[in-house]
Backbone as numpy.savetxt, mean C-alpha at the origin, in Angstrom:
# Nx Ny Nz CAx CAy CAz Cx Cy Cz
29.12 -3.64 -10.34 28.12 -3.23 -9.37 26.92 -2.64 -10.11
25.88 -3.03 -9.76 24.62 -2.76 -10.35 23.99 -1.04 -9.89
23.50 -0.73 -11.09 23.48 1.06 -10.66 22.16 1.34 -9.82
22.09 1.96 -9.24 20.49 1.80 -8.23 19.70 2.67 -9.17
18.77 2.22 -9.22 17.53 3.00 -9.98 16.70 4.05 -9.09
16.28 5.04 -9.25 16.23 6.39 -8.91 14.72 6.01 -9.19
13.89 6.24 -8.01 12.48 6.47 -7.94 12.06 7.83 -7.73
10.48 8.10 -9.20 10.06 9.19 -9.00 9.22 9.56 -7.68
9.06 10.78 -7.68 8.13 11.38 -6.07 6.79 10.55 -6.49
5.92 10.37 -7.62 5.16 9.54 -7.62 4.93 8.68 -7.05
5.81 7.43 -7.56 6.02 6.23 -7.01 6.30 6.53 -5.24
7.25 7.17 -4.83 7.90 7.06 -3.55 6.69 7.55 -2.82
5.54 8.12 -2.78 4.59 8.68 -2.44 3.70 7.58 -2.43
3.16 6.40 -3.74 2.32 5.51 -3.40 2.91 4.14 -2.76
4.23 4.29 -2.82 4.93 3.17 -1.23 4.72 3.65 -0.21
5.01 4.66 0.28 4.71 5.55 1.77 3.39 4.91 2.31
2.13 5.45 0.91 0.92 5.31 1.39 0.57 3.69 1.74
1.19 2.97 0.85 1.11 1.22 0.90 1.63 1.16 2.17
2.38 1.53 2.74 3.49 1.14 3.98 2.24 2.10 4.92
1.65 3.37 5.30 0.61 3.41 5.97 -0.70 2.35 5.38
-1.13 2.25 4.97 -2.06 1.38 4.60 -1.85 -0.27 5.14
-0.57 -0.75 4.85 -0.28 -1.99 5.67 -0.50 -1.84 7.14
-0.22 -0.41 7.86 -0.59 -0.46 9.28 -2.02 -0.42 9.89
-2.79 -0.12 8.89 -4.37 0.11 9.27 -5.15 -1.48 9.20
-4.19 -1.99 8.11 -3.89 -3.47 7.88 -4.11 -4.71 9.35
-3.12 -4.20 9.83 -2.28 -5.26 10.67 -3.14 -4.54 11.90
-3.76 -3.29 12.19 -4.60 -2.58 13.32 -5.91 -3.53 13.08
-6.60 -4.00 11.99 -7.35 -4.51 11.83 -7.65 -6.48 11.67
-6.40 -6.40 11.98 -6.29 -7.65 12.29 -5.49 -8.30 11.74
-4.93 -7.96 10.63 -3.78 -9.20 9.36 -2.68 -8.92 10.57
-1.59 -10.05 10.29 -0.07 -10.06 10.54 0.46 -9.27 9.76
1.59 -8.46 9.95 2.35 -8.03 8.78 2.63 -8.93 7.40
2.38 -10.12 7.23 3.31 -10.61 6.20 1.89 -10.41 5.71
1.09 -10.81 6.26 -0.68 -10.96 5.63 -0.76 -9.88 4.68
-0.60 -8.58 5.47 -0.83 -7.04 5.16 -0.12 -6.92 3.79
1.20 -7.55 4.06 1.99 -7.19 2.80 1.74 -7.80 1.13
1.59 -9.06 1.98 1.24 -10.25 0.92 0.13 -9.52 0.03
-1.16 -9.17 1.11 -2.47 -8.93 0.38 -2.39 -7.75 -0.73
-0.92 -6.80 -0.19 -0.76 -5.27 -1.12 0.14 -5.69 -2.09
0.30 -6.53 -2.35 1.64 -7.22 -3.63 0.76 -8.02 -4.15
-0.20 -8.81 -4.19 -0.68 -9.38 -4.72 -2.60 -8.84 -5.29
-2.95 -7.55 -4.89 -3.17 -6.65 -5.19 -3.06 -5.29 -5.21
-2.20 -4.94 -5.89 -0.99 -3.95 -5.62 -1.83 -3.18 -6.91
-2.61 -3.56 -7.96 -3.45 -2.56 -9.13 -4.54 -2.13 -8.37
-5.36 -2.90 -8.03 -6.32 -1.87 -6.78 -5.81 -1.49 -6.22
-4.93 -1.50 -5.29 -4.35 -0.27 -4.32 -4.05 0.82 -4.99
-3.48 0.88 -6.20 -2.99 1.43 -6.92 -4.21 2.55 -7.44
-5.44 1.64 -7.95 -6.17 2.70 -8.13 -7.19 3.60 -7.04
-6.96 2.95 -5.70 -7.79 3.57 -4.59 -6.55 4.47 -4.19
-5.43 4.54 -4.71 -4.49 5.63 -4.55 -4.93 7.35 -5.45
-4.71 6.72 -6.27 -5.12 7.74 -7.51 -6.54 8.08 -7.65
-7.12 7.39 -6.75 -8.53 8.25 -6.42 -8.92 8.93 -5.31
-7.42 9.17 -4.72 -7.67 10.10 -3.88 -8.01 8.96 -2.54
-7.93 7.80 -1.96 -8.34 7.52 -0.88 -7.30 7.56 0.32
-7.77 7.47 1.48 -6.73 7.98 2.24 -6.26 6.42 2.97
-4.99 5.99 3.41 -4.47 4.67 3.76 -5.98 4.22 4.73
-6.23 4.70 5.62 -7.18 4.35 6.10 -8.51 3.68 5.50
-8.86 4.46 4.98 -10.34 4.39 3.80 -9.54 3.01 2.80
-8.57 2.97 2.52 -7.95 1.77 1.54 -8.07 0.66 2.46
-7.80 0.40 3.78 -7.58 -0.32 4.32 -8.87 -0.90 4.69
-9.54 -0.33 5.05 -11.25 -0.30 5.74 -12.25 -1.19 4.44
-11.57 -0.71 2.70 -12.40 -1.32 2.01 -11.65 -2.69 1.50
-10.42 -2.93 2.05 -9.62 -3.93 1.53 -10.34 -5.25 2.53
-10.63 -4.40 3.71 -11.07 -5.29 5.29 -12.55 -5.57 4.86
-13.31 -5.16 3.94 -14.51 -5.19 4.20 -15.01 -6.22 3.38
């Protein structure tokens, strides 16, 4: 049996925000798979509009724009 890997509060903090951010997503028009697709396949910008402090909203608004 494979051992589960233990995520830091870091990480578990910029999934939360990805997982709000997919909803501002899908409020703005994507499907969920859209929303998801678009945050996995730019998942380093999200990454850095995380760490600059933006809020899921504001991520979402410039992902939409």
């Amino acid at each position: 049996m494979a051992k589960k890997e233990e995520l830091d509060e870091e990480t578990l903090a910029f999934i939360q925000w990805c997982t709000e951010v997919e909803g501002f997503l899908v409020a703005g028009g994507a499907t969920v798979r859209q929303a998801q697709d678009h945050i996995e396949e730019q998942v380093e910008w999200f990454m850095d509009q995380f760490y600059d402090g933006l809020t899921p909203e504001q991520a979402a608004k410039e992902a939409l724009a």
